[in-house]
Biotite code that builds the C-alpha atoms (Angstrom):
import biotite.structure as struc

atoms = struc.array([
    struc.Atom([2.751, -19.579, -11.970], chain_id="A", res_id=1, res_name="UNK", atom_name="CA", element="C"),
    struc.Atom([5.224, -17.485, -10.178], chain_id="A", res_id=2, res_name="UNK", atom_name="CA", element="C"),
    struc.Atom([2.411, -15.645, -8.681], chain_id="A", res_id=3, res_name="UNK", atom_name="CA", element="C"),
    struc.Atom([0.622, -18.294, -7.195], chain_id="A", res_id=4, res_name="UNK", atom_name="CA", element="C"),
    struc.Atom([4.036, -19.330, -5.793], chain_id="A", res_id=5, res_name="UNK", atom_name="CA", element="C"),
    struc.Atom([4.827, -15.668, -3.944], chain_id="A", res_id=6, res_name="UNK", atom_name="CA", element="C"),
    struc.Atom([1.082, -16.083, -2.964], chain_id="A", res_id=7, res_name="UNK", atom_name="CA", element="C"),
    struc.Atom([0.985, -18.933, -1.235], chain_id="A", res_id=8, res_name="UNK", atom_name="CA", element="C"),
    struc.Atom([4.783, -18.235, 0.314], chain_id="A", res_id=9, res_name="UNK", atom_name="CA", element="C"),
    struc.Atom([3.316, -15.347, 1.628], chain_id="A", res_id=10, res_name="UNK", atom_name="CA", element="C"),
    struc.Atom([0.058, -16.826, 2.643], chain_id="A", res_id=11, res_name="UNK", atom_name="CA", element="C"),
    struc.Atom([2.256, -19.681, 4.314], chain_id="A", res_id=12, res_name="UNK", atom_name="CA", element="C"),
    struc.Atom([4.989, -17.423, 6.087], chain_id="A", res_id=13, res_name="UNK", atom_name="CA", element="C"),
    struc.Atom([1.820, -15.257, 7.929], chain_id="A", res_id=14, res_name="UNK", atom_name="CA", element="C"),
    struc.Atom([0.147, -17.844, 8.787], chain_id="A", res_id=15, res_name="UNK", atom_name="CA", element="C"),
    struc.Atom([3.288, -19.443, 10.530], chain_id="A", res_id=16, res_name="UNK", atom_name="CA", element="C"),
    struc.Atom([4.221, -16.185, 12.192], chain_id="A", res_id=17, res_name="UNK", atom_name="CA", element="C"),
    struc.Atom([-0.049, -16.344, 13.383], chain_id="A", res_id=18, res_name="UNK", atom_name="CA", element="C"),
    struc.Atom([0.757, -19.215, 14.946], chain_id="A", res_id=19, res_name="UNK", atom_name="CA", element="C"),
    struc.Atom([3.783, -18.937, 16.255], chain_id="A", res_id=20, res_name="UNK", atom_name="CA", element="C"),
    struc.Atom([2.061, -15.564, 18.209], chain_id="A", res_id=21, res_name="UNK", atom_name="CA", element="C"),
    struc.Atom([-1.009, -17.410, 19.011], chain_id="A", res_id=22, res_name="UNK", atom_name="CA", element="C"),
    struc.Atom([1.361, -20.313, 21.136], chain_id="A", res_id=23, res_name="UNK", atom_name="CA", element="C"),
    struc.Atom([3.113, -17.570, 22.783], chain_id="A", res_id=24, res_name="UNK", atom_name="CA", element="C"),
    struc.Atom([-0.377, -16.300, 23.824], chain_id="A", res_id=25, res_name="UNK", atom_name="CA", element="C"),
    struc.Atom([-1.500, -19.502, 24.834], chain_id="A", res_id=26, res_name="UNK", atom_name="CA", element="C"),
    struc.Atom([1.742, -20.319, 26.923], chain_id="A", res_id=27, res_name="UNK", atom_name="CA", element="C"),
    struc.Atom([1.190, -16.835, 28.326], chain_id="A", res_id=28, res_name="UNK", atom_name="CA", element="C"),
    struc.Atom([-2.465, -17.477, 28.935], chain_id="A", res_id=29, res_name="UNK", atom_name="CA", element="C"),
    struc.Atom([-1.831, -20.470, 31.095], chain_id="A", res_id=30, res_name="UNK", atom_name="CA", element="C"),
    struc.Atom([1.518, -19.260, 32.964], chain_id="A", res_id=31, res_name="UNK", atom_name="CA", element="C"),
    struc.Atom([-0.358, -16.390, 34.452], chain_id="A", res_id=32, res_name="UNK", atom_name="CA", element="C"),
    struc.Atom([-2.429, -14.717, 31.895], chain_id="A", res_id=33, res_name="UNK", atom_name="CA", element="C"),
    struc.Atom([-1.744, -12.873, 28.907], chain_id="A", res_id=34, res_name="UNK", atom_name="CA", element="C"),
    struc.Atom([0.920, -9.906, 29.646], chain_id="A", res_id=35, res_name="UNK", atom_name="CA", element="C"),
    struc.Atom([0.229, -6.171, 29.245], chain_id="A", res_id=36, res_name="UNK", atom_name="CA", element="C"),
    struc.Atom([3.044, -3.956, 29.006], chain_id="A", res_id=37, res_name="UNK", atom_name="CA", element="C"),
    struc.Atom([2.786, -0.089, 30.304], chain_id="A", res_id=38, res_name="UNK", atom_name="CA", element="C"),
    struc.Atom([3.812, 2.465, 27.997], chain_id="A", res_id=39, res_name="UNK", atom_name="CA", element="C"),
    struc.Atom([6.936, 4.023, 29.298], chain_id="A", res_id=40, res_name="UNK", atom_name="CA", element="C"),
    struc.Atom([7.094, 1.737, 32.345], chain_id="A", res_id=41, res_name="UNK", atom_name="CA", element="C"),
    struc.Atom([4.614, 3.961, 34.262], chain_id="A", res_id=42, res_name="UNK", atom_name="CA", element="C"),
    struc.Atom([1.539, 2.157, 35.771], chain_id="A", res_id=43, res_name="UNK", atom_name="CA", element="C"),
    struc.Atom([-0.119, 5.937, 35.462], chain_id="A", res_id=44, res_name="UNK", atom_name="CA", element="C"),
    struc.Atom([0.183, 5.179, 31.737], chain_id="A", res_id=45, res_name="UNK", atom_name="CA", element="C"),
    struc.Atom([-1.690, 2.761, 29.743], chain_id="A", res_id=46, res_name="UNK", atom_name="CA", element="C"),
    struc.Atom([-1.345, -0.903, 29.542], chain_id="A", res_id=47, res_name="UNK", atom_name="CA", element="C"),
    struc.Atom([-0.991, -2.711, 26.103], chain_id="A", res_id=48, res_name="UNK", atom_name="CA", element="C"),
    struc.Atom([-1.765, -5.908, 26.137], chain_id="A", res_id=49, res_name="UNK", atom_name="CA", element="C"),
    struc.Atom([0.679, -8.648, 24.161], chain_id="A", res_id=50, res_name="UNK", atom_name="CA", element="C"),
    struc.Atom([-2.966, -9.758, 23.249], chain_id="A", res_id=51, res_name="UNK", atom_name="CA", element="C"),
    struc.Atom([-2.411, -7.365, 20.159], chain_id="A", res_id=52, res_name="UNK", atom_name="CA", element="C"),
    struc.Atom([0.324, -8.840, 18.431], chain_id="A", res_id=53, res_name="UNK", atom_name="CA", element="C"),
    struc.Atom([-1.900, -11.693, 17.130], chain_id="A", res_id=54, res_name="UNK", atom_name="CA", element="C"),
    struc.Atom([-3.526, -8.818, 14.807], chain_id="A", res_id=55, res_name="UNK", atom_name="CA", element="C"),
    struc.Atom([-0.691, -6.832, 14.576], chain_id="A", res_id=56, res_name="UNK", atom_name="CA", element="C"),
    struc.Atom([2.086, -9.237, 13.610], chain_id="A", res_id=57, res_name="UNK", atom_name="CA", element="C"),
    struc.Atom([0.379, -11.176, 10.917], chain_id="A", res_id=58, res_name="UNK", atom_name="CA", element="C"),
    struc.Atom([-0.924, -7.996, 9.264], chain_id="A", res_id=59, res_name="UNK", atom_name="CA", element="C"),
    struc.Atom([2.497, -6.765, 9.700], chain_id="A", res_id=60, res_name="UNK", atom_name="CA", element="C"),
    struc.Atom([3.888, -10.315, 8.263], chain_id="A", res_id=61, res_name="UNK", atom_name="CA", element="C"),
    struc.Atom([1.571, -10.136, 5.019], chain_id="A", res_id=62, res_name="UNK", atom_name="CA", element="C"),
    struc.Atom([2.487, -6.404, 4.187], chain_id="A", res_id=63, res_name="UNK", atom_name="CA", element="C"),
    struc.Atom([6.645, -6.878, 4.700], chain_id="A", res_id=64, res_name="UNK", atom_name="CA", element="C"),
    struc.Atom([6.494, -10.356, 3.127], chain_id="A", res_id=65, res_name="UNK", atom_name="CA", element="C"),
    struc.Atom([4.788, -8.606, 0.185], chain_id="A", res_id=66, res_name="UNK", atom_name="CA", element="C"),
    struc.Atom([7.456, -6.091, -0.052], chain_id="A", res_id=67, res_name="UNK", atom_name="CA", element="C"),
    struc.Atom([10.296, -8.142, -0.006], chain_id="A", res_id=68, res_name="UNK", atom_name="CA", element="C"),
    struc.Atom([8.783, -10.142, -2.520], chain_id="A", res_id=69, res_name="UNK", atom_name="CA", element="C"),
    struc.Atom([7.785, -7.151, -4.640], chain_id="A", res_id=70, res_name="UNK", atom_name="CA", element="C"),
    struc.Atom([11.740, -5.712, -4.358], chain_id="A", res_id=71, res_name="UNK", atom_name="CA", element="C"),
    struc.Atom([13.213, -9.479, -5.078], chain_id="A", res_id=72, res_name="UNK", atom_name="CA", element="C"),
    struc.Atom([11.303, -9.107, -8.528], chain_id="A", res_id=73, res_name="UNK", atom_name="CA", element="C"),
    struc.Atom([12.177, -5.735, -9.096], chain_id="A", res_id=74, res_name="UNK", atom_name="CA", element="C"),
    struc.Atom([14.981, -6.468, -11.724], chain_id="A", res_id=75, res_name="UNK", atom_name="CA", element="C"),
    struc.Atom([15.850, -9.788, -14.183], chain_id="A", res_id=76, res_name="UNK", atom_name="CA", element="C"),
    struc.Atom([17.521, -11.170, -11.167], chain_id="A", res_id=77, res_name="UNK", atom_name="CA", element="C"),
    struc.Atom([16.124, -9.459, -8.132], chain_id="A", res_id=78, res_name="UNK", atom_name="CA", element="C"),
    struc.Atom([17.391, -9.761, -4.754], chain_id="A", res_id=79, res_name="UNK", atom_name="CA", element="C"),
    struc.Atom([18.586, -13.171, -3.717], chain_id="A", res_id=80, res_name="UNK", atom_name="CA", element="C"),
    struc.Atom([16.036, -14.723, -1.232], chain_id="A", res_id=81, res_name="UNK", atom_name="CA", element="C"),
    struc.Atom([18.609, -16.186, 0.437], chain_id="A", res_id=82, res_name="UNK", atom_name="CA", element="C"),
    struc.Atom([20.085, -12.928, 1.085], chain_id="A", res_id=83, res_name="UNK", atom_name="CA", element="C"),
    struc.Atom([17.017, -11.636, 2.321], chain_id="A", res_id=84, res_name="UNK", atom_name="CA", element="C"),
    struc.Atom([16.485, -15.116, 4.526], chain_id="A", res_id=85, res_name="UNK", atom_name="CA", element="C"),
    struc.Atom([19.946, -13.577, 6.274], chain_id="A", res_id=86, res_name="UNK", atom_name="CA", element="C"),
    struc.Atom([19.113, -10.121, 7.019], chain_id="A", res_id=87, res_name="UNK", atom_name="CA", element="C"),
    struc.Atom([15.664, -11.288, 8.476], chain_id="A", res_id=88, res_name="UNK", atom_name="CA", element="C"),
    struc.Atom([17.861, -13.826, 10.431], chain_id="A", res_id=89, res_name="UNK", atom_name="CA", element="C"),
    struc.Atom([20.160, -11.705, 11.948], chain_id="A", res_id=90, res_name="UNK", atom_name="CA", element="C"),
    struc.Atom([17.406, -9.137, 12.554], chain_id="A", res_id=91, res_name="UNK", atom_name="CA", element="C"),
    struc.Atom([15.639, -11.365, 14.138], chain_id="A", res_id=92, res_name="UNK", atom_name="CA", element="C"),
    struc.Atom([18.452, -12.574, 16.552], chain_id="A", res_id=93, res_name="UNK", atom_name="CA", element="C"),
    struc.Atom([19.429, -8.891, 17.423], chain_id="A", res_id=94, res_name="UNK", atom_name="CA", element="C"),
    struc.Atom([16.386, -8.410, 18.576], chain_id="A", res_id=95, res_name="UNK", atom_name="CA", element="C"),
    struc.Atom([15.849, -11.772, 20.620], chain_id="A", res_id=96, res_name="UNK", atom_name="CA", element="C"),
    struc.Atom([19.340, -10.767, 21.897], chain_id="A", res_id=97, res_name="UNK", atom_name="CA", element="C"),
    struc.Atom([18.260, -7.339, 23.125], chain_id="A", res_id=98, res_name="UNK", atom_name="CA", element="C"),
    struc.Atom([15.061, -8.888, 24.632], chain_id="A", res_id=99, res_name="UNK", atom_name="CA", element="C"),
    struc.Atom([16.979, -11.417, 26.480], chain_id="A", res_id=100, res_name="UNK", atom_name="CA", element="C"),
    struc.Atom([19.298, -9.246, 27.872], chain_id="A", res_id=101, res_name="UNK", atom_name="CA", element="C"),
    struc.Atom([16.237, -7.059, 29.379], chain_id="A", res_id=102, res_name="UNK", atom_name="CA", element="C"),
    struc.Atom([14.654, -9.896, 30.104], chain_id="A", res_id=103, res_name="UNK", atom_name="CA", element="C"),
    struc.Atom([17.949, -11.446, 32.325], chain_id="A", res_id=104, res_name="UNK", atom_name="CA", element="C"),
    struc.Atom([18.026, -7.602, 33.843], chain_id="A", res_id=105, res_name="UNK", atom_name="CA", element="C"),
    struc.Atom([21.977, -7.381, 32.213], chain_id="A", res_id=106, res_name="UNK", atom_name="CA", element="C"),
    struc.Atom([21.249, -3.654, 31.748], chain_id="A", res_id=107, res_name="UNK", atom_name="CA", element="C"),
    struc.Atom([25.112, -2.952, 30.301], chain_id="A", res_id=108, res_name="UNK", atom_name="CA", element="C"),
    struc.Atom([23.925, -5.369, 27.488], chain_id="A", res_id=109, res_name="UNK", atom_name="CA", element="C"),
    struc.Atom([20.286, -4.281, 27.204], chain_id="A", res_id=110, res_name="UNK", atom_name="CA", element="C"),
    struc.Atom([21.915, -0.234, 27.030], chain_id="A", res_id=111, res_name="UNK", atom_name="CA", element="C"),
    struc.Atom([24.771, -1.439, 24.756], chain_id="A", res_id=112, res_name="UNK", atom_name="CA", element="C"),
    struc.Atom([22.405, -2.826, 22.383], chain_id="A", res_id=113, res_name="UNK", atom_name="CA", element="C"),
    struc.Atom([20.029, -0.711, 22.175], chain_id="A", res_id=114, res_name="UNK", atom_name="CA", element="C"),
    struc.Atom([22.130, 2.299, 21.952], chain_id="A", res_id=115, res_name="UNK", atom_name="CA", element="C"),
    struc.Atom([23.812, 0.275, 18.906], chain_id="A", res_id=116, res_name="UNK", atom_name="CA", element="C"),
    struc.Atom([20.539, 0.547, 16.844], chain_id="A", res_id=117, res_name="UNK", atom_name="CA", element="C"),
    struc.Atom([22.122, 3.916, 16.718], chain_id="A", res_id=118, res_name="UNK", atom_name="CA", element="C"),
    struc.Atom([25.007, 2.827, 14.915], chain_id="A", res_id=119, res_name="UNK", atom_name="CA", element="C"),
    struc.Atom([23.168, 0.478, 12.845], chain_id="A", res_id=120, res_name="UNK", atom_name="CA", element="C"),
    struc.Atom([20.929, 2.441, 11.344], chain_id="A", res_id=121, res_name="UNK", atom_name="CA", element="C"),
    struc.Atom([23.697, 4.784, 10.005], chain_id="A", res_id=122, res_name="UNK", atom_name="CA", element="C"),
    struc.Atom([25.236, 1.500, 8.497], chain_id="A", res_id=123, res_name="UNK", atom_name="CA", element="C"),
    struc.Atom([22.745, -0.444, 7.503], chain_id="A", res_id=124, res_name="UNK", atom_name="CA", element="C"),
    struc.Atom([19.166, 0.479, 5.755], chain_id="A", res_id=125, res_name="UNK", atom_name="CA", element="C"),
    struc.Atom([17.319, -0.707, 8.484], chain_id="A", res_id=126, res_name="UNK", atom_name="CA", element="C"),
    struc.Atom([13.954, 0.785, 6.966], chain_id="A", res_id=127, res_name="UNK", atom_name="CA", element="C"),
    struc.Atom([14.119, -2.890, 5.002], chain_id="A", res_id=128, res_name="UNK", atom_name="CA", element="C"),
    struc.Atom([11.151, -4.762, 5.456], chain_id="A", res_id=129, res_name="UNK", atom_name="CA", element="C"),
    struc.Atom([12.951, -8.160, 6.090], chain_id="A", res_id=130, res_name="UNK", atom_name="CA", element="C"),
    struc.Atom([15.068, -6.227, 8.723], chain_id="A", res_id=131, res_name="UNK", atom_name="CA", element="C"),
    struc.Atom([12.052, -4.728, 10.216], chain_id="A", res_id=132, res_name="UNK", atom_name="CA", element="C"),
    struc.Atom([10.127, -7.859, 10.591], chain_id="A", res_id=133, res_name="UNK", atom_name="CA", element="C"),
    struc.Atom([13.030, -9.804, 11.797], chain_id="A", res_id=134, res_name="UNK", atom_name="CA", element="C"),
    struc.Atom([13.580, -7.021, 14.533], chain_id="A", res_id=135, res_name="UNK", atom_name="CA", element="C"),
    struc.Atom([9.986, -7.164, 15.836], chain_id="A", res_id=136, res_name="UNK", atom_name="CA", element="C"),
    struc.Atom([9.342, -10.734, 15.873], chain_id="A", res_id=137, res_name="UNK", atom_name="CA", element="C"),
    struc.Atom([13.192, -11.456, 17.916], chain_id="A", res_id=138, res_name="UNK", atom_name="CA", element="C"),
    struc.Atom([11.037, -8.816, 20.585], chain_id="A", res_id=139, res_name="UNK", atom_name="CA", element="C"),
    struc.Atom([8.019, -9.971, 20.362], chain_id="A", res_id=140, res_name="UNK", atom_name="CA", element="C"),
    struc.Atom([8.137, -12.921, 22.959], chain_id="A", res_id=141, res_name="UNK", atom_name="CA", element="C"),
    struc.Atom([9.427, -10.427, 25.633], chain_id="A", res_id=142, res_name="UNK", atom_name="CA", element="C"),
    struc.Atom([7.804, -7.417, 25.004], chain_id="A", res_id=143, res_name="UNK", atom_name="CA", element="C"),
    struc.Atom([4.789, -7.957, 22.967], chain_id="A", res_id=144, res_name="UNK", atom_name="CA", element="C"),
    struc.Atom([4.207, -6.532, 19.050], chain_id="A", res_id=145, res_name="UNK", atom_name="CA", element="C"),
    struc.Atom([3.531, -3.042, 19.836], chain_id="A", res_id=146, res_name="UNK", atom_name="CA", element="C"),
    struc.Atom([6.126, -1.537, 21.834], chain_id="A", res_id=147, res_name="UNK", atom_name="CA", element="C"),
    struc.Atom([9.137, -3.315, 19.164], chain_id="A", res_id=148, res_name="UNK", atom_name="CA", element="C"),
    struc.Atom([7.042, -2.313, 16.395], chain_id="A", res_id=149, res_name="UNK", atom_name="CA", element="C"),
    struc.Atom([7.045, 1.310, 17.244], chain_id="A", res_id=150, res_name="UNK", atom_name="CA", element="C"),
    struc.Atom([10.428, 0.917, 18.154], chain_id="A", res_id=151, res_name="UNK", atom_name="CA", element="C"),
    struc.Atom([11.370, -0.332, 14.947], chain_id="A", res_id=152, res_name="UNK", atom_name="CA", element="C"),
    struc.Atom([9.425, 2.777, 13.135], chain_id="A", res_id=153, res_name="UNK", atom_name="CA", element="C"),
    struc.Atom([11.857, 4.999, 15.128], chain_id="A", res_id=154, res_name="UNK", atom_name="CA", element="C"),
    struc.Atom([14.850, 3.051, 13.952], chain_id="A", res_id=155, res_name="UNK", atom_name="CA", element="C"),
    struc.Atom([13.855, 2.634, 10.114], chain_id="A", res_id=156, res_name="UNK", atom_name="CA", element="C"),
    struc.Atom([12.485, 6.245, 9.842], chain_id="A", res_id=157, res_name="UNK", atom_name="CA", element="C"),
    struc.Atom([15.867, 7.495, 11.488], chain_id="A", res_id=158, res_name="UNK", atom_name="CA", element="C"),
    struc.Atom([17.752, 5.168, 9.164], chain_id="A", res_id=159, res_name="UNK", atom_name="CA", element="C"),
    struc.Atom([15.639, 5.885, 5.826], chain_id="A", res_id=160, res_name="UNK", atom_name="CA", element="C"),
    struc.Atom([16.206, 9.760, 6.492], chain_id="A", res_id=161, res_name="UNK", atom_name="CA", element="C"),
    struc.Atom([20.356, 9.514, 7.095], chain_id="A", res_id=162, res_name="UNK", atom_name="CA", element="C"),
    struc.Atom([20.626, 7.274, 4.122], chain_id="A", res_id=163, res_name="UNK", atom_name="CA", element="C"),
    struc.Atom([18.233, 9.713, 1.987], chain_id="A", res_id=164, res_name="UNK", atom_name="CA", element="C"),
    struc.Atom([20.907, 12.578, 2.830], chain_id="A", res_id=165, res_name="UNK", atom_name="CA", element="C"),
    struc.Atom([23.814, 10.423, 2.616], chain_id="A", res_id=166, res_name="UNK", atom_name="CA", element="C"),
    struc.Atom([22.819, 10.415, -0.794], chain_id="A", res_id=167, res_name="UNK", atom_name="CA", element="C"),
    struc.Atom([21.504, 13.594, -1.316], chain_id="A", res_id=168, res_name="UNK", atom_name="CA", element="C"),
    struc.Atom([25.149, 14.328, 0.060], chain_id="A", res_id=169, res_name="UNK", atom_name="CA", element="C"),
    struc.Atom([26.667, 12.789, -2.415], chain_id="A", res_id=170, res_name="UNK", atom_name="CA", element="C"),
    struc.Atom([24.430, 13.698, -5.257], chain_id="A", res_id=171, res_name="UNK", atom_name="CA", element="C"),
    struc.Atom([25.501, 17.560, -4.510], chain_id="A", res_id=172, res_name="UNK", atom_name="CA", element="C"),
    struc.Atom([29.111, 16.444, -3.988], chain_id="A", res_id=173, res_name="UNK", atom_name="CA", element="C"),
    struc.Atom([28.688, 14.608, -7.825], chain_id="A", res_id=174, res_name="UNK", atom_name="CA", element="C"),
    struc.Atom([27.674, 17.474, -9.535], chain_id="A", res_id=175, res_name="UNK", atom_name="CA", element="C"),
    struc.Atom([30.099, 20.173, -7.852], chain_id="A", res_id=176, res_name="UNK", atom_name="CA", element="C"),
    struc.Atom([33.011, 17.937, -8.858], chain_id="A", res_id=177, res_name="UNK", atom_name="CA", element="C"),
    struc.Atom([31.853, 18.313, -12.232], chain_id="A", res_id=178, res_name="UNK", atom_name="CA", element="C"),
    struc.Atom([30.904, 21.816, -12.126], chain_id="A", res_id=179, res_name="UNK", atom_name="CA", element="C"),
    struc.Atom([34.599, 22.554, -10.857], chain_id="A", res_id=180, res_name="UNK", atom_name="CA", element="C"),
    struc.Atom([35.837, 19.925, -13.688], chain_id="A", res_id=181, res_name="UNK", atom_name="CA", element="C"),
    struc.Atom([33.924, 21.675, -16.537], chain_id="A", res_id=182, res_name="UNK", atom_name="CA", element="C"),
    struc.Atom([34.880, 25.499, -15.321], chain_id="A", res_id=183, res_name="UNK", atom_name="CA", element="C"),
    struc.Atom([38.383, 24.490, -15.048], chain_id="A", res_id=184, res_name="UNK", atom_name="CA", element="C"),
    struc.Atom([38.867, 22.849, -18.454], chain_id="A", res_id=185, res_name="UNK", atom_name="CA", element="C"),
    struc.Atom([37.324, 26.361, -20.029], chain_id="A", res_id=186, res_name="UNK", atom_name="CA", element="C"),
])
């Protein structure tokens, strides 16, 4: 029974984030047309249109959704969905934040933030699919699904390998204490 529940929160959750993208396409579609976004800011470059994200972000949805369910089951108690709900929440509004501020043209805020991903990812394990998702979807209305999703590899690759040698750090750090312990005592 459990199953069928995670299935059909999952099943529920990506269809809701399919719909939410396919309004935001549709308001785009009749405000002007659908937006395409150059990569880099160079009209030279390529155009990707926000079209995209109504592949991209459900199939993105049903994957992370799986994952955090998968890692909330992983022990007798598993991760709290609640605390999941928050990090995807305040994922979510950094990234609307960050959008908003580029979108306004308050660049101080737009740099600030951005340059705080930075920070975050040395803090926080940002390589978490609930903070992931969040990120993308708060960017998504401004800047399509491609260009935040790609920016959120960068981010949770740069925060899964600092966090990796944080504790690889500490794993070498762990056993020369003890070395030093057990040639002392001898």
């Amino acid at each position: 029974m459990p199953q069928t529940n995670a299935m059909r929160t999952r099943s529920l959750l990506t269809l809701a984030v399919a719909l939410f993208e396919a309004a935001h396409l549709g308001w785009e579609y009749t405000h002007g047309g659908v937006v395409s976004h150059h990569i880099l800011q160079r009209p030279d470059l390529p155009a990707i249109s926000n079209g995209w994200g109504l592949v991209l972000l459900p199939v993105l949805a049903w994957f992370l959704i799986g994952r955090m369910q998968a890692r909330s089951g992983l022990s007798p108690h598993g991760l709290p969905a609640r605390a999941i709900g928050l990090r995807f929440l305040a994922a979510l509004a950094y990234g609307a934040a960050l959008s908003t501020s580029f979108a306004l043209g308050h660049e101080s805020a737009t740099t600030t933030l951005f340059f705080g991903l930075f920070a975050l990812a040395v803090v926080f394990a940002l390589y978490r699919a609930e903070l992931f998702l969040g990120f993308v979807l708060g960017m998504s209305f401004v800047f399509g699904a491609v260009l935040p999703t790609g920016i959120a590899c960068v981010f949770a690759a740069l925060s899964w390998l600092l966090h990796r040698l944080a504790r690889l750090l500490g794993d070498a750090v762990r056993r020369l204490v003890a070395w030093v312990r057990s040639s002392g005592s001898g």
